[in-house]
Structures are given as C-alpha cells and as structure tokens.
C-alpha positions in Angstrom: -160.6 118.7 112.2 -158.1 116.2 111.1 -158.7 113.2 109.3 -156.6 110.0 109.5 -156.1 107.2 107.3 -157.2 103.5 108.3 -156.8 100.9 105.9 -155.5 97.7 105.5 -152.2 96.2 105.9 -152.3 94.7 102.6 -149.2 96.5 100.5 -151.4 97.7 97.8 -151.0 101.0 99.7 -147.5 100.8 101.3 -146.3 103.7 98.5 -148.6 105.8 100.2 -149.6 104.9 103.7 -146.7 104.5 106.4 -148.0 103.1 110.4 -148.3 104.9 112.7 -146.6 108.2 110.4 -149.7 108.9 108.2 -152.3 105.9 108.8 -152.9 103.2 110.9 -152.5 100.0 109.5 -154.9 96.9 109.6 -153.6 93.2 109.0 -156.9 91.7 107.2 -157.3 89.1 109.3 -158.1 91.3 112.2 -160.2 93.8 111.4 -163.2 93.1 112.8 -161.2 93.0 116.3 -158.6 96.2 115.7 -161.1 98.6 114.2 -163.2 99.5 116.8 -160.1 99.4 119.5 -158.0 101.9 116.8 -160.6 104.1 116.4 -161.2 104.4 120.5 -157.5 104.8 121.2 -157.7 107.5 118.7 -160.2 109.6 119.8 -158.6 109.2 123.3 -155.1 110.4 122.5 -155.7 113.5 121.5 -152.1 114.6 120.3 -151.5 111.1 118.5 -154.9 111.8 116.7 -153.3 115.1 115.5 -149.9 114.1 115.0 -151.3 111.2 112.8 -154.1 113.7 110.7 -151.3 116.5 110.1 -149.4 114.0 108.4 -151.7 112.3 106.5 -153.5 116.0 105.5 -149.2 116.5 104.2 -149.2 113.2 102.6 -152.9 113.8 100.8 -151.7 117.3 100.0 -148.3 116.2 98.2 -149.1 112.9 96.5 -152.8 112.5 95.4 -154.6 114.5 92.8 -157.7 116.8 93.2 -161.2 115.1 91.7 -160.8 117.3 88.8 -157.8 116.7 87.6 -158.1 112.8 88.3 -161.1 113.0 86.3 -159.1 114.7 83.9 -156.4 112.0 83.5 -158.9 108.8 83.1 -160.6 110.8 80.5 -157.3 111.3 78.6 -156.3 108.0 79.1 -160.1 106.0 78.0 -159.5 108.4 74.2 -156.7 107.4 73.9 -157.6 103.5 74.4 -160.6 104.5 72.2 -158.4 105.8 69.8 -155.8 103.1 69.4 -158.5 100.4 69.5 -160.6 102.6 66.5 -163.8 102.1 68.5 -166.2 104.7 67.7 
C-alpha cells in the first residue's frame, strides 16, 4: 500500500513536498478543519490516492537517506563539532 505525505503548508518543506504531486498540503491555520476532510477524500479516490503515494514513494526514494546512513551523517558531523570544539 501506498503512503502519502500530509504536512503543512509552511515552506520548511517546499524543497521536498510539491501539492497535490507528492503530498497534500496543509495551511496551519486550518488544520484542524482540512485533516479529517483530506484524509476522507483520499481514501475515497482511489486513483488520486495512488497517483499521489507513487510519487511521493519516487520522491522518498530519490531525495531522503535510509536510517542508517542518516545516522551515519549526524554521527560524523557531532565528532567533528567535538573535535573542533576539543571537548573530550
């Protein structure tokens, strides 16, 4: 089953998350009324609901790292704070 993206609208994500391409898009001041309606429409449009998961599964797939190797990275990067810092 596909997985979509809903987050909100409010550009800290806009590098990753496109409306109504690979998410669906929440101004904050309205999501405690659009939620529950997005998430109905949704599960009621069965080839939005796909069209919207196969491109956020692409998107996932081609910009974000797997756990491991973001675990990897912030390790790397907190020695090397530790390291210019000299806290030991």
């Amino acid at each position: 089953m596909w997985k979509i993206f809903i987050t909100i609208d409010d550009g800290n994500t806009s590098y990753l998350f496109v409306q109504n391409y690979n998410a669906v898009l929440i101004p904050p001041d309205q999501i405690q009324n659009t939620v529950p309606s997005e998430i109905i429409h949704l599960l009621n449009g069965d080839s939005e609901f796909k069209r919207l998961g196969l491109n956020a599964y692409q998107t996932a797939y081609r910009q974000l790292k797997s756990w491991h190797d973001r675990m990897q990275a912030e390790t790397a990067v907190i020695w090397h704070l530790l390291e210019d810092k000299s806290i030991r």
